[in-house]
Biopython code that builds the backbone (N, CA, C, O; Angstrom):
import numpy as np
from Bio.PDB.StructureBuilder import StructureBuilder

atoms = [
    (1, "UNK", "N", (179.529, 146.108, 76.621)),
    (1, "UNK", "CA", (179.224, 147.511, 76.519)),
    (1, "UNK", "C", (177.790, 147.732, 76.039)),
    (1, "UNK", "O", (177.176, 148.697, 76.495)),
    (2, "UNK", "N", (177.072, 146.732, 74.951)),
    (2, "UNK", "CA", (175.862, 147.106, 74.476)),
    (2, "UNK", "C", (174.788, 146.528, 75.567)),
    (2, "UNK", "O", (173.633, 146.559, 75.143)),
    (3, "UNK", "N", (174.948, 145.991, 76.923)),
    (3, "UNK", "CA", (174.570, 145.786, 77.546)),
    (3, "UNK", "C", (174.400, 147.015, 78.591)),
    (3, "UNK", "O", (173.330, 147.256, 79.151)),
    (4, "UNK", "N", (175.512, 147.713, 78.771)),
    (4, "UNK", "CA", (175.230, 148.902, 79.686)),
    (4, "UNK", "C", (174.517, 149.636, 78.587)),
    (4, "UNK", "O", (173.312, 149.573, 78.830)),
    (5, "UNK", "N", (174.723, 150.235, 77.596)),
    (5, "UNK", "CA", (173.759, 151.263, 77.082)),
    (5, "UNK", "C", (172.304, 150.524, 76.591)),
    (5, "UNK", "O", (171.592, 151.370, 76.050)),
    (6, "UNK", "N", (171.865, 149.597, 76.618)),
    (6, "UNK", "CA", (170.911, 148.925, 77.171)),
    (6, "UNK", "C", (170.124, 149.580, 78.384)),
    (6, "UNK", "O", (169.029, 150.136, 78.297)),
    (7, "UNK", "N", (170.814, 149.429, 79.424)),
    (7, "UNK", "CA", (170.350, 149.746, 80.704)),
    (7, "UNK", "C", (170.087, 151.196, 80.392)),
    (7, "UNK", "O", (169.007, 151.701, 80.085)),
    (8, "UNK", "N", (171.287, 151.792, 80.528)),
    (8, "UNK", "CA", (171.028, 153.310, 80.337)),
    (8, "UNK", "C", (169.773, 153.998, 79.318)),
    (8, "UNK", "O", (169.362, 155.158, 79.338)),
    (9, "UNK", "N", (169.382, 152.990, 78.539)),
    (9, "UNK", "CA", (168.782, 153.635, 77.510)),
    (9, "UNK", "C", (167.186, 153.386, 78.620)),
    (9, "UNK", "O", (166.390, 154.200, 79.087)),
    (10, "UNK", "N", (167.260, 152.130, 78.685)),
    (10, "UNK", "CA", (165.844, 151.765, 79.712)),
    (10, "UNK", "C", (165.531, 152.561, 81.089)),
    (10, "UNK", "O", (164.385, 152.778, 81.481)),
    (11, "UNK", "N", (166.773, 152.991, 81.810)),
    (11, "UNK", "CA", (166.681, 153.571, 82.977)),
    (11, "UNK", "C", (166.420, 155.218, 82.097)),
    (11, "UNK", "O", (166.400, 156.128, 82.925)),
    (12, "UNK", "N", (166.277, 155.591, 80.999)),
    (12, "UNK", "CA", (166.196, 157.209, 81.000)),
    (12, "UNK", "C", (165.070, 156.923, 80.153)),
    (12, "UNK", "O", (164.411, 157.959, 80.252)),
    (13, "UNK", "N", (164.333, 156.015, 79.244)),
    (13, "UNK", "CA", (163.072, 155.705, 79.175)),
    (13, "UNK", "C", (162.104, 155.903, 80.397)),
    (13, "UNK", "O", (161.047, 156.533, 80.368)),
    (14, "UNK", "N", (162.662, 155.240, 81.498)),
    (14, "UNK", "CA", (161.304, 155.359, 82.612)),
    (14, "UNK", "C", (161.941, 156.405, 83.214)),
    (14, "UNK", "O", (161.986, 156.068, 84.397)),
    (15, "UNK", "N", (162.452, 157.458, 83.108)),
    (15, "UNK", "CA", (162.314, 158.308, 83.938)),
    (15, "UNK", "C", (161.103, 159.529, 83.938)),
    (15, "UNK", "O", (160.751, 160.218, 84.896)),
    (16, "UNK", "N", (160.545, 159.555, 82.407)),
    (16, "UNK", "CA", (159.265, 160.203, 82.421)),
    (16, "UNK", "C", (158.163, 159.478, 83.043)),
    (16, "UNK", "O", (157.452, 159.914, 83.948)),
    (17, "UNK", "N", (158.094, 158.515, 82.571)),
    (17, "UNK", "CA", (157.067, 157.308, 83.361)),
    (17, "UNK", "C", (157.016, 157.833, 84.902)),
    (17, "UNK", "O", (155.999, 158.366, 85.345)),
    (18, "UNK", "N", (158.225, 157.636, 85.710)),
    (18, "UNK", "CA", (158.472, 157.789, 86.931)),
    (18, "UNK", "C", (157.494, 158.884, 87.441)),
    (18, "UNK", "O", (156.562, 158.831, 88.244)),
    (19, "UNK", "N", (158.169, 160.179, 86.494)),
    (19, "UNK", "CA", (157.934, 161.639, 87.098)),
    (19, "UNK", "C", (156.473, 161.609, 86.945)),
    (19, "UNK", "O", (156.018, 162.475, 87.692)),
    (20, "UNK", "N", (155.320, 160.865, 86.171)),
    (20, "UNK", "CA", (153.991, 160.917, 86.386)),
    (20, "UNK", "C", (153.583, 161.013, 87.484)),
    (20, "UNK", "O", (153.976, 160.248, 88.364)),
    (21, "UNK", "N", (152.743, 161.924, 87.697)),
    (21, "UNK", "CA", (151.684, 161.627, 89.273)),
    (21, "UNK", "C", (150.893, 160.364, 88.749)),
    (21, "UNK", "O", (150.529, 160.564, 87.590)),
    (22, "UNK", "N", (150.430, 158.870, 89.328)),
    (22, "UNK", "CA", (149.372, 158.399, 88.486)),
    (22, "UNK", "C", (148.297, 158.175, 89.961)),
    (22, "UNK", "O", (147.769, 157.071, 90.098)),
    (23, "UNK", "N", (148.058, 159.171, 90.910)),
    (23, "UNK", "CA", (147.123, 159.378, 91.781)),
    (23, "UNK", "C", (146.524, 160.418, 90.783)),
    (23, "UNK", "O", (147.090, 161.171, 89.991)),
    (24, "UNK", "N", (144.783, 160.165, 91.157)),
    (24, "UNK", "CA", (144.213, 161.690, 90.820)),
    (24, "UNK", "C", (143.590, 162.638, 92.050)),
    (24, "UNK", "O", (142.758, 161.872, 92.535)),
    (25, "UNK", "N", (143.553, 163.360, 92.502)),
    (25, "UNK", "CA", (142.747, 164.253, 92.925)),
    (25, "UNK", "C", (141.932, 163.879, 93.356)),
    (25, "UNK", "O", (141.190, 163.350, 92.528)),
    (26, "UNK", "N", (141.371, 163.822, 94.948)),
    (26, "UNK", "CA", (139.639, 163.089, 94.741)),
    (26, "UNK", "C", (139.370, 163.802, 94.806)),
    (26, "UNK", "O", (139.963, 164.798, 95.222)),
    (27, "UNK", "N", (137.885, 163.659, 94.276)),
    (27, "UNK", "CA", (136.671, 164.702, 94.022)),
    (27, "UNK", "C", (136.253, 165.289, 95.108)),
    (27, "UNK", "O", (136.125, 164.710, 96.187)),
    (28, "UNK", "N", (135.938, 166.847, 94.837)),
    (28, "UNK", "CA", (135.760, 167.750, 95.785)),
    (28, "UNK", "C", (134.295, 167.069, 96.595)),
    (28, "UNK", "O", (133.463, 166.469, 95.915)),
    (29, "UNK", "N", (134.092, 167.267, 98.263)),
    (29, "UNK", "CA", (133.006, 166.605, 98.672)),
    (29, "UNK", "C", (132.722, 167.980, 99.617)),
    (29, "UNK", "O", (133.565, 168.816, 99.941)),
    (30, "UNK", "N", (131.137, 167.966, 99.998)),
    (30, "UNK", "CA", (130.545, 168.741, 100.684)),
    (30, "UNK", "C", (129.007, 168.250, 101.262)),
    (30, "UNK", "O", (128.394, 167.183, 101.203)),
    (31, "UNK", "N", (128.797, 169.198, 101.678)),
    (31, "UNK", "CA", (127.499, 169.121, 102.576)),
    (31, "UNK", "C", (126.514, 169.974, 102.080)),
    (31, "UNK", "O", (126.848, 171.130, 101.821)),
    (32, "UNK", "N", (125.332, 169.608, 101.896)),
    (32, "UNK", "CA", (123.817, 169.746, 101.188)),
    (32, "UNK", "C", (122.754, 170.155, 102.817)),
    (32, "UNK", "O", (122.378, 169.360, 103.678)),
    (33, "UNK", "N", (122.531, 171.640, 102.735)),
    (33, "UNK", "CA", (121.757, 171.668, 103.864)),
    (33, "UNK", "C", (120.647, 172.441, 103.500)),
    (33, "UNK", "O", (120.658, 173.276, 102.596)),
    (34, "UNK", "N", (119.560, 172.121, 104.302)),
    (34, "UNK", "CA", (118.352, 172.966, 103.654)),
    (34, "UNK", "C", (117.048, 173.172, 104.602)),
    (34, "UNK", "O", (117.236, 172.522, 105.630)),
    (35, "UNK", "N", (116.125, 173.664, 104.624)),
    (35, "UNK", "CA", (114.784, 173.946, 105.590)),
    (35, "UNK", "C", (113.770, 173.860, 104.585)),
    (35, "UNK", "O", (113.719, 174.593, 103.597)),
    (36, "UNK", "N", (112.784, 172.741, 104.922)),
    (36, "UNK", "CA", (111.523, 172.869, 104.880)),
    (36, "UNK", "C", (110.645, 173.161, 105.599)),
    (36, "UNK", "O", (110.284, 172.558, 106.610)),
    (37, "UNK", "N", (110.118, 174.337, 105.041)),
    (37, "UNK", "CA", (109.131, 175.819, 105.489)),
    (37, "UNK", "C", (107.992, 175.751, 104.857)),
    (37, "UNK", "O", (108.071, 175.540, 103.647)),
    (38, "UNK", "N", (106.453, 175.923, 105.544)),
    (38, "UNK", "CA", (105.454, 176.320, 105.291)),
    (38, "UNK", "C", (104.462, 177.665, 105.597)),
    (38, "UNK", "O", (104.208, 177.660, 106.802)),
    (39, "UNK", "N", (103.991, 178.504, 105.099)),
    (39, "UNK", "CA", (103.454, 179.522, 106.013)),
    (39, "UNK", "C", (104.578, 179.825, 106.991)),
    (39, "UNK", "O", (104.148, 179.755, 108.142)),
    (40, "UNK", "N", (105.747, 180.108, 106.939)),
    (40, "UNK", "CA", (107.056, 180.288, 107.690)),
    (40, "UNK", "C", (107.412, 179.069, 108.895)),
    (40, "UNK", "O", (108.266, 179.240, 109.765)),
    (41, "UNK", "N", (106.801, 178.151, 108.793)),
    (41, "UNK", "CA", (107.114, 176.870, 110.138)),
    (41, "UNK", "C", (107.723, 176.343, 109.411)),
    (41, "UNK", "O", (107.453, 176.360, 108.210)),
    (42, "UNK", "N", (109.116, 175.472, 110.105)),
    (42, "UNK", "CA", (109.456, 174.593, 110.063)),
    (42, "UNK", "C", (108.866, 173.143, 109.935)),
    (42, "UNK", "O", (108.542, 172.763, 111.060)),
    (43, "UNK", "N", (108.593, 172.141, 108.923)),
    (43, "UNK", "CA", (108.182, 171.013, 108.638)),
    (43, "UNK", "C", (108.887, 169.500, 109.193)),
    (43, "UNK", "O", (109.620, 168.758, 108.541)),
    (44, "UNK", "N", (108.617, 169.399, 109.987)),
    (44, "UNK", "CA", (109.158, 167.864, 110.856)),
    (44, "UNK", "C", (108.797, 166.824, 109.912)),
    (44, "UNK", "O", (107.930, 167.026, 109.062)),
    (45, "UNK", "N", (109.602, 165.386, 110.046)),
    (45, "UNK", "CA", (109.138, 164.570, 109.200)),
    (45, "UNK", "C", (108.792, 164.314, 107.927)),
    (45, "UNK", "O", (108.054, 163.343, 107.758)),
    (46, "UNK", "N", (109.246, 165.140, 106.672)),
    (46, "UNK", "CA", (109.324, 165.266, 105.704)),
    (46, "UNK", "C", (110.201, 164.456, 104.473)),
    (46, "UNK", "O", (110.940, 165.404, 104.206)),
    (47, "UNK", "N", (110.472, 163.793, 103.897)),
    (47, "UNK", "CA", (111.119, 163.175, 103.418)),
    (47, "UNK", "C", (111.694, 163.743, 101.992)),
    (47, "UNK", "O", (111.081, 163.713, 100.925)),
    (48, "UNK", "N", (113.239, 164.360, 102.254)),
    (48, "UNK", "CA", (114.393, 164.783, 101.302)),
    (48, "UNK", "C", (114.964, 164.097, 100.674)),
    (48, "UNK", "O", (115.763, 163.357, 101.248)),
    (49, "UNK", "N", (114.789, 163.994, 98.796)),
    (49, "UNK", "CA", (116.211, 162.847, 98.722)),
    (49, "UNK", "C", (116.943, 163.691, 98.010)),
    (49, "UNK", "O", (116.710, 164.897, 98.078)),
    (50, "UNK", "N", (117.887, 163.218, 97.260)),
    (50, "UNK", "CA", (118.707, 163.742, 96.047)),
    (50, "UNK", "C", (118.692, 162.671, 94.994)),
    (50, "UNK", "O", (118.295, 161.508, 95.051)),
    (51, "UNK", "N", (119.439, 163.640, 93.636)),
    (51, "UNK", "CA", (119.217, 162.399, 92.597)),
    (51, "UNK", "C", (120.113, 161.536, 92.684)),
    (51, "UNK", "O", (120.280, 160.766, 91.738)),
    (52, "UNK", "N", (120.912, 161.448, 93.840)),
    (52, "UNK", "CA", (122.375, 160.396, 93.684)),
    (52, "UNK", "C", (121.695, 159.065, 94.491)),
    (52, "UNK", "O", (122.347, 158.029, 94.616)),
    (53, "UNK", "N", (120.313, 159.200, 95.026)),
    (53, "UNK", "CA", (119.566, 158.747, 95.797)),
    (53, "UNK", "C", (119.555, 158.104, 97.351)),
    (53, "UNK", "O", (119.007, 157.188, 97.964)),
    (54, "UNK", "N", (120.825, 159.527, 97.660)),
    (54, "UNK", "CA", (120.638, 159.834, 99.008)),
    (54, "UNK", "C", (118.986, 160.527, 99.674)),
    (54, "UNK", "O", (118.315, 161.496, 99.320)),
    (55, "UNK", "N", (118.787, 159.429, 100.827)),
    (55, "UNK", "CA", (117.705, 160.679, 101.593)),
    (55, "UNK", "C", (117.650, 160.326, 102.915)),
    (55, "UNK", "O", (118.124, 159.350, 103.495)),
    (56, "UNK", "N", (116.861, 161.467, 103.401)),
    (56, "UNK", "CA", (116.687, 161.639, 104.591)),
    (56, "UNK", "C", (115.453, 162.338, 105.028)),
    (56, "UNK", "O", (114.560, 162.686, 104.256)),
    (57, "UNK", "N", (115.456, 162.518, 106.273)),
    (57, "UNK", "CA", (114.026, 162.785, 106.569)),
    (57, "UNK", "C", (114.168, 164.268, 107.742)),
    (57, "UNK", "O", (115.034, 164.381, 108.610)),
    (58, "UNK", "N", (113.016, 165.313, 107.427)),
    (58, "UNK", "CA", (113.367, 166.857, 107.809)),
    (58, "UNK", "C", (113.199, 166.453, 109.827)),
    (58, "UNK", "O", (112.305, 165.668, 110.141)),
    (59, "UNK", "N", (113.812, 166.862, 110.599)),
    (59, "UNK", "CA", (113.414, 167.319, 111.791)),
    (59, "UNK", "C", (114.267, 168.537, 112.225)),
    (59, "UNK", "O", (115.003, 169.252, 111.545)),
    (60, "UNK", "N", (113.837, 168.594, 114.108)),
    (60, "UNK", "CA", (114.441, 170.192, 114.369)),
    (60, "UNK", "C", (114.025, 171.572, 113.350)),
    (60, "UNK", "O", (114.775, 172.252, 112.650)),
    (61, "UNK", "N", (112.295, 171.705, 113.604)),
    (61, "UNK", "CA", (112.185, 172.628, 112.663)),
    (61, "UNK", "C", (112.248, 172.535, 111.166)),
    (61, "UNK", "O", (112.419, 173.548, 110.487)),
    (62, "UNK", "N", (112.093, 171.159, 110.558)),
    (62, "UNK", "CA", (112.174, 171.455, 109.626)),
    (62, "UNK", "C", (113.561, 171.403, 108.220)),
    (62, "UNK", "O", (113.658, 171.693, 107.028)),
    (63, "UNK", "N", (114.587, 170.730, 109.551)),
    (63, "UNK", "CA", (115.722, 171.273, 108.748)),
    (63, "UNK", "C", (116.542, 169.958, 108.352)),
    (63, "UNK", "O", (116.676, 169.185, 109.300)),
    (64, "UNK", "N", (117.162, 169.514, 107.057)),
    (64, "UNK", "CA", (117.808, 168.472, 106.635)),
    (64, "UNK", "C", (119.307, 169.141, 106.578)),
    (64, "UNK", "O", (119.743, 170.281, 106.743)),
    (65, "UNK", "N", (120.131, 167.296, 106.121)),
    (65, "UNK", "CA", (121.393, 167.649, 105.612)),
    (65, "UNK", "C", (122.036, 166.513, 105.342)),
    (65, "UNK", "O", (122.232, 165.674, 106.221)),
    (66, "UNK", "N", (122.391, 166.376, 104.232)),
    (66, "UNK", "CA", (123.310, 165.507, 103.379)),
    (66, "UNK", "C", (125.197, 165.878, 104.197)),
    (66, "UNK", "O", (125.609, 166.970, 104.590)),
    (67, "UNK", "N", (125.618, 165.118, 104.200)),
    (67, "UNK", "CA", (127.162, 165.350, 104.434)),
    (67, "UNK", "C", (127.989, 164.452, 103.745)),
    (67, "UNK", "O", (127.165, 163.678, 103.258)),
    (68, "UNK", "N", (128.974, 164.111, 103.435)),
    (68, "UNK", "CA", (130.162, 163.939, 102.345)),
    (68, "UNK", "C", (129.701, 163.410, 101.074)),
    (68, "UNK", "O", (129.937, 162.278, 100.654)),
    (69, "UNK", "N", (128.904, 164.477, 100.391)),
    (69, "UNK", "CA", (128.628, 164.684, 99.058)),
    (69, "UNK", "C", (129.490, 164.970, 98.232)),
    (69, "UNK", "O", (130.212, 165.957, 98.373)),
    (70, "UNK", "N", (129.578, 164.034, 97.068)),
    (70, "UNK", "CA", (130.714, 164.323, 96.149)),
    (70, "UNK", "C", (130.045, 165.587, 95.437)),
    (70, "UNK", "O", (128.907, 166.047, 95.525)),
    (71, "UNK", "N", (131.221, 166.004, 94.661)),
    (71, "UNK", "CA", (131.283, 167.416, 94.020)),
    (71, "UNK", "C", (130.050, 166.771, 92.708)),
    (71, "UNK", "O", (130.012, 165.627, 92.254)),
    (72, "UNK", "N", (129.263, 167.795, 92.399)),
    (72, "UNK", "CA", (128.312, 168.090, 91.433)),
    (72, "UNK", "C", (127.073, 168.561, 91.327)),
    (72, "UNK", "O", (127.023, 169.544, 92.065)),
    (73, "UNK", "N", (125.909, 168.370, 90.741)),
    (73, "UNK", "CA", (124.648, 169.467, 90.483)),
    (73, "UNK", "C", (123.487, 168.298, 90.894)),
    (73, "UNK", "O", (123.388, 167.326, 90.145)),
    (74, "UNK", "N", (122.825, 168.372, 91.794)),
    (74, "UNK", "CA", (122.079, 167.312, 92.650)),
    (74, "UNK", "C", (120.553, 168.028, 92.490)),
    (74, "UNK", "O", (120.387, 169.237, 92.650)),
    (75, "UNK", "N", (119.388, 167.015, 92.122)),
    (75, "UNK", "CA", (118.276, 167.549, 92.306)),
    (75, "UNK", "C", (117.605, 167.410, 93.456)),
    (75, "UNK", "O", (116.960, 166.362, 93.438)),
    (76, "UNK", "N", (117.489, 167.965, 94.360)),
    (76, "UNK", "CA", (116.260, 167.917, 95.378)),
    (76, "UNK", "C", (115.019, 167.616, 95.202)),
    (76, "UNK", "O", (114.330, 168.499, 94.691)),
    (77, "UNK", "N", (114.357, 166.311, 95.560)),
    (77, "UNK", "CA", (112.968, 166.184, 95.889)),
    (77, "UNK", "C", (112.283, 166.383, 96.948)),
    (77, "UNK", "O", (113.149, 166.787, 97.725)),
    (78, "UNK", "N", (111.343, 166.375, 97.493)),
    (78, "UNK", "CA", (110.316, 166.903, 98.573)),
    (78, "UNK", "C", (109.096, 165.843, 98.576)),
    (78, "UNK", "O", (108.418, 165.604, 97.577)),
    (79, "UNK", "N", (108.911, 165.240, 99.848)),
    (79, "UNK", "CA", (107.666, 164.536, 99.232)),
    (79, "UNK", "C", (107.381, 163.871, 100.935)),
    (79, "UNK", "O", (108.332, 163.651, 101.686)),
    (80, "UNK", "N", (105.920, 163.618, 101.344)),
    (80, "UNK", "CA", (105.625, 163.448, 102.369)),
    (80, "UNK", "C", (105.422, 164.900, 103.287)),
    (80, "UNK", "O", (105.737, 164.943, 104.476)),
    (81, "UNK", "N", (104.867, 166.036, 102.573)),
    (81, "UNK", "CA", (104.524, 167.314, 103.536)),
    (81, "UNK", "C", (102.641, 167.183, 103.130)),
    (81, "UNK", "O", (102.020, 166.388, 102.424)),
    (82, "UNK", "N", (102.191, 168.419, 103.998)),
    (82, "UNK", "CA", (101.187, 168.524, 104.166)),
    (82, "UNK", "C", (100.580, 168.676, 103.038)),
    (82, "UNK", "O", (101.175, 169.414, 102.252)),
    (83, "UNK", "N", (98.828, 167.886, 102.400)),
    (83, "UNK", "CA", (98.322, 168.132, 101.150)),
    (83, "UNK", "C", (98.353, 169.279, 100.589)),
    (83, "UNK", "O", (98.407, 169.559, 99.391)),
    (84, "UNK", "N", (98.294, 170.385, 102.117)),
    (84, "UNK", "CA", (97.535, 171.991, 100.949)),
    (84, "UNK", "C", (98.955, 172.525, 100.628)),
    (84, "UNK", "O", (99.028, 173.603, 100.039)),
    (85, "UNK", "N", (99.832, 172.014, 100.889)),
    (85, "UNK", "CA", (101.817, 172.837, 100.293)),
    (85, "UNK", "C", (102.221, 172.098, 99.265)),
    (85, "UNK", "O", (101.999, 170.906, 99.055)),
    (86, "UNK", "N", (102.935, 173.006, 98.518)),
    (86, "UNK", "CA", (103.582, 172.672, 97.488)),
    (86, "UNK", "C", (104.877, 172.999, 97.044)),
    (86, "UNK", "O", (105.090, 174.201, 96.886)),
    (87, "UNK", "N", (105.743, 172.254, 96.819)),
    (87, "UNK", "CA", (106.936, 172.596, 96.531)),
    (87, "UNK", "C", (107.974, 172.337, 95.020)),
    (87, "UNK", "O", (108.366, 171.242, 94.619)),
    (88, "UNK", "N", (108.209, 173.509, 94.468)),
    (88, "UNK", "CA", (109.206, 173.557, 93.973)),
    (88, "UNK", "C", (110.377, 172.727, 93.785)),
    (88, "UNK", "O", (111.255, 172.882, 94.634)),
    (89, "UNK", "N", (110.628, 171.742, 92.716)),
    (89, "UNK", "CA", (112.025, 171.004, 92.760)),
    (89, "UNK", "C", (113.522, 172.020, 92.722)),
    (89, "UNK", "O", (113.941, 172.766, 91.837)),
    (90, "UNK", "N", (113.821, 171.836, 93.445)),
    (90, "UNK", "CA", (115.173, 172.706, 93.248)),
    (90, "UNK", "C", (116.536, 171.936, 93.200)),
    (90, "UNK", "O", (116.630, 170.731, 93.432)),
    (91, "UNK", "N", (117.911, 173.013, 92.772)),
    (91, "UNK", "CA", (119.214, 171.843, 92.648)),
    (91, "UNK", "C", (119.823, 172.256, 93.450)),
    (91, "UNK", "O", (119.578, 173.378, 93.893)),
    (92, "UNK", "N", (120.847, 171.488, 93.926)),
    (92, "UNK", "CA", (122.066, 172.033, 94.616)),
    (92, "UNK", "C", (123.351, 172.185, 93.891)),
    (92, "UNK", "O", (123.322, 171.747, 92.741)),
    (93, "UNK", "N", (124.491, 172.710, 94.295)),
    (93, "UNK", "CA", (125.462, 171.893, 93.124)),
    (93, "UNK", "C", (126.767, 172.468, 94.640)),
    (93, "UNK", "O", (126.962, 173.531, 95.230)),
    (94, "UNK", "N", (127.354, 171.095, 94.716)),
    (94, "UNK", "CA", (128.694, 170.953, 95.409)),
    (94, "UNK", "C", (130.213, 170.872, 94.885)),
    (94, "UNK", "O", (130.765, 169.956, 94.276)),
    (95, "UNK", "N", (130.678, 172.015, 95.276)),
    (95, "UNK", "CA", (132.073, 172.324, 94.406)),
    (95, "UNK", "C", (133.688, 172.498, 95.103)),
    (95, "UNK", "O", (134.653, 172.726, 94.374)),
]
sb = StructureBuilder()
sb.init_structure("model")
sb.init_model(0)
sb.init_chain("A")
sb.init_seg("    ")
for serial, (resi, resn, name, xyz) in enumerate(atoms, 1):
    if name == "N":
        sb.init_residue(resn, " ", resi, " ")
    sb.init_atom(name, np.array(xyz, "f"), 0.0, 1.0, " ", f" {name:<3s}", serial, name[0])
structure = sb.get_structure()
């Protein structure tokens, strides 16, 4: 008998265990898109990174894009445009 309530005691121990989710959630992912513009033109050939130290390089006018970016607050760099422009660091943030 102290063998079945043994069991019983162990089988209603793990039943909270059980009911855990122990997957989490993956992190929300998105896409980072943007235009580099001068005097209103589009900038070809430009080189975009982020601080996760994704990059890429601007064409079609000017225009980049990051795709399955995990969720968070990303800095944009700019670098390789024309001497007389200047640009602003800016962030993104993916949610």
């Amino acid at each position: 008998m102290s063998r079945l309530k043994l069991l019983v005691a162990a089988a209603l121990l793990g039943l909270p265990l059980a009911a855990c989710d122990s997957e989490t959630a993956p992190p929300p992912v998105g896409q980072i898109d943007g235009q580099v513009v001068v005097e209103g033109e589009g900038i070809d050939g430009v080189s975009v990174s982020l601080s996760s130290g994704a990059a890429t390089t601007t064409s079609g006018g000017g225009h980049y894009s990051f795709a399955d970016v995990e969720g968070g607050t990303y800095t944009i760099t700019i670098s390789g445009y024309p001497g007389d422009a200047s640009f602003d660091q800016t962030t993104a943030e993916v949610t």
